[in-house]
N, C-alpha and C positions, 0 to 999 in steps of 0.2 A: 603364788609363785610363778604360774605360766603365763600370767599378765604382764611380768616388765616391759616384754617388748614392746607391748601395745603405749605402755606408758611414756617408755622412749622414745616411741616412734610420735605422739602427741607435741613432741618440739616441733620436729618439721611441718606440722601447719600453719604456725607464726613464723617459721622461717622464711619459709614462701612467699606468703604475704608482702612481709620486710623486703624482698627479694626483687618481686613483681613493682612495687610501689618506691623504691630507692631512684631510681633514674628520673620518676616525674618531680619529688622534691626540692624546691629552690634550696641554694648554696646560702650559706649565712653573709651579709652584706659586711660585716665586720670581716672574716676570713678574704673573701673576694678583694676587698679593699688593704688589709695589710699583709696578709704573706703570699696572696697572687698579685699583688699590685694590678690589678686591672678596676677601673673606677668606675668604666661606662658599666658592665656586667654589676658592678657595684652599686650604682643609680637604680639599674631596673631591676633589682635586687629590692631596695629597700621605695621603689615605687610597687615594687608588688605588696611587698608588707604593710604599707602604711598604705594606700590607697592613693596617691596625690602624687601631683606630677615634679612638682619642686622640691625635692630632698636633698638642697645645697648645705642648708642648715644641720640635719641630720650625717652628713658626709663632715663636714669641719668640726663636729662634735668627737665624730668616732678619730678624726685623725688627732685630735687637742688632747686627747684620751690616751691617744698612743703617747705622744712626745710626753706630756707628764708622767706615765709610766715609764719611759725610758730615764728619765732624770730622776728618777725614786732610787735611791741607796738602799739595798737591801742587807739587813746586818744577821750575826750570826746569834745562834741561840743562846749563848756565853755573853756577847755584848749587850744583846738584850735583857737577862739577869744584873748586866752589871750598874744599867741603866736604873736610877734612883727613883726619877719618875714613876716607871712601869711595871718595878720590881713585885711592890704588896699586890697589884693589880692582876699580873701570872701567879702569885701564889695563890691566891682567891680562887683563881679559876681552876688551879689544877688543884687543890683540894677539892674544891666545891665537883670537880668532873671523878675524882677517887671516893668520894664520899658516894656519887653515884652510882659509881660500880659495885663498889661491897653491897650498899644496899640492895642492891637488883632493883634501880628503880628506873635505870635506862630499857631492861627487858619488859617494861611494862609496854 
């Protein structure tokens, strides 16, 4: 019982850490490029990651990436029930994820 603090107090060594090592971490080259729109920080982003100096090909992948997520319709969980195709397909799965729960086979 006189121990918790000690216990408690064993967060703030990996907090630290985290703490000390956050500023040296590069920026994700995908973040940089779509919601800071900054490209060049972008580049030498994804020239740090991959090693090589040409990452024009890697930069028009991640924007080709974006624009076809923007043109994806996203439907609601009723419409997607209603839908014929994918109907048996959600049932499968939320049985087969409830059959796992009673069982306790996800606690394994």
């Amino acid at each position: 019982e006189s121990r918790w603090p000690f216990l408690f107090g064993a967060i703030i060594v990996p907090s630290l850490i985290q703490v000390v090592i956050l500023p040296f971490l590069p920026e994700s080259p995908r973040y940089l490029l779509l919601e800071k729109h900054n490209r060049s920080k972008a580049e030498k982003a994804f020239q740090r990651f991959l090693g090589k100096e040409d990452v024009s090909q890697e930069i028009e992948e991640v924007l080709a990436e974006s624009r076809a997520q923007r043109n994806t319709k996203l439907v609601s969980v009723v419409q997607l029930l209603r839908t014929r195709a994918v109907r048996w397909q959600i049932l499968t799965v939320v049985v087969t994820m409830g059959c796992y729960q009673l069982c306790g086979l996800n606690a394994v």
